[in-house]
ZAGUPA-794746 format. One line per field, with one value per residue (C-alpha): x, z, y; residue in three letters. Coordinates in Angstrom, 3 decimals. Example, Ala and Ser with C-alpha at 12.3 -4.5 7.8 and 13.67 -1.06 7.14 Angstrom:
px = 12.300, 13.670
pz = 7.800, 7.140
py = -4.500, -1.060
rest = ALA, SER
This chain:
px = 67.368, 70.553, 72.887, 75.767, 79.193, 82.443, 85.434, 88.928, 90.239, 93.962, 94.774, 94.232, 94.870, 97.991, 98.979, 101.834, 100.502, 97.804, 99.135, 101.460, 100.299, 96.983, 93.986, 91.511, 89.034, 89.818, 89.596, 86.150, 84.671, 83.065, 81.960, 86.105, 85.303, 88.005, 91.524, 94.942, 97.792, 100.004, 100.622, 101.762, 99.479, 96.043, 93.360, 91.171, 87.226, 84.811, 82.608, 80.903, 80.010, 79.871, 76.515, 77.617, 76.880, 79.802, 81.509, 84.613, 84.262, 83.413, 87.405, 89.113, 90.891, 92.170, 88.660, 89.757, 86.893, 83.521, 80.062, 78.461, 75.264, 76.359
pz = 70.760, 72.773, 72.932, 75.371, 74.729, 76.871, 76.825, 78.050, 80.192, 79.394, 82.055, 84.568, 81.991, 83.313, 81.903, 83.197, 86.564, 85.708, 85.772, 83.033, 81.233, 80.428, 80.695, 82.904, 81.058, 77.794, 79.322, 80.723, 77.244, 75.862, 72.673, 72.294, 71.419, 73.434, 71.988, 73.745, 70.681, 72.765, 76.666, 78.200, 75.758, 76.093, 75.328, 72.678, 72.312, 69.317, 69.847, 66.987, 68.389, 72.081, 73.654, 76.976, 79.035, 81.473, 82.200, 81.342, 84.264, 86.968, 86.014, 85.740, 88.938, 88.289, 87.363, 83.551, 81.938, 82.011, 79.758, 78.731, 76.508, 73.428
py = 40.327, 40.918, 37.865, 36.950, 36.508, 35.883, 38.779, 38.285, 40.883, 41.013, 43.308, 40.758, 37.474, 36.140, 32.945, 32.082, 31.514, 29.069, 25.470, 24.739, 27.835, 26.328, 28.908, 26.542, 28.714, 27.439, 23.736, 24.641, 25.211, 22.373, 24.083, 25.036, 28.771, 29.951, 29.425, 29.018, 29.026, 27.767, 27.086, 30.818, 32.251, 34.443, 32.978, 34.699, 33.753, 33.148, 36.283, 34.817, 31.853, 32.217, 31.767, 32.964, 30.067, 31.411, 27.903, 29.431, 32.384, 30.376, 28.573, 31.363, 31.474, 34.858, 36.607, 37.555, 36.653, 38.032, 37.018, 40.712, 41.251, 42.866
rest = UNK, UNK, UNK, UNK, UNK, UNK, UNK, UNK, UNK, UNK, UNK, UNK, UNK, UNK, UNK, UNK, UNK, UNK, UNK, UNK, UNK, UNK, UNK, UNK, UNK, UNK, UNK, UNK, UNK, UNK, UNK, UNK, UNK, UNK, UNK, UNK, UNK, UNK, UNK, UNK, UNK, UNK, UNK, UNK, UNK, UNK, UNK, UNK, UNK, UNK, UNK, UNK, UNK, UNK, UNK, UNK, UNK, UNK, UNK, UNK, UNK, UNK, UNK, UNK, UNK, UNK, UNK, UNK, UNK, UNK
């Protein structure tokens, strides 16, 4: 059965222009499988354990993340 999970395009990941560096995306997840180090860092998701609900692409103001079936 084909699951869903959220990828971070880095090529259009830019956190420096999000507010105070903070990946809204990261904020969105409730389940905290996306990780932010530190502010001005990428994020970097939980392949693992994302279900691909997508709360985290509808905040990303820049359109960097994306849920695909894998």
């Amino acid at each position: 059965m084909p699951s869903k999970m959220a990828l971070i395009n880095y090529n259009r990941c830019r956190p420096g222009d999000c507010e105070d560096g903070v990946c809204p995306a990261v904020k969105a997840c409730e389940k905290k499988l996306l990780i932010q180090e530190a502010p001005y860092e990428p994020p970097m998701p939980d392949p693992s354990l994302c279900k691909g609900c997508g709360d985290c692409v509808r905040a990303c103001p820049l359109g960097a993340v994306e849920v695909i079936r894998n």
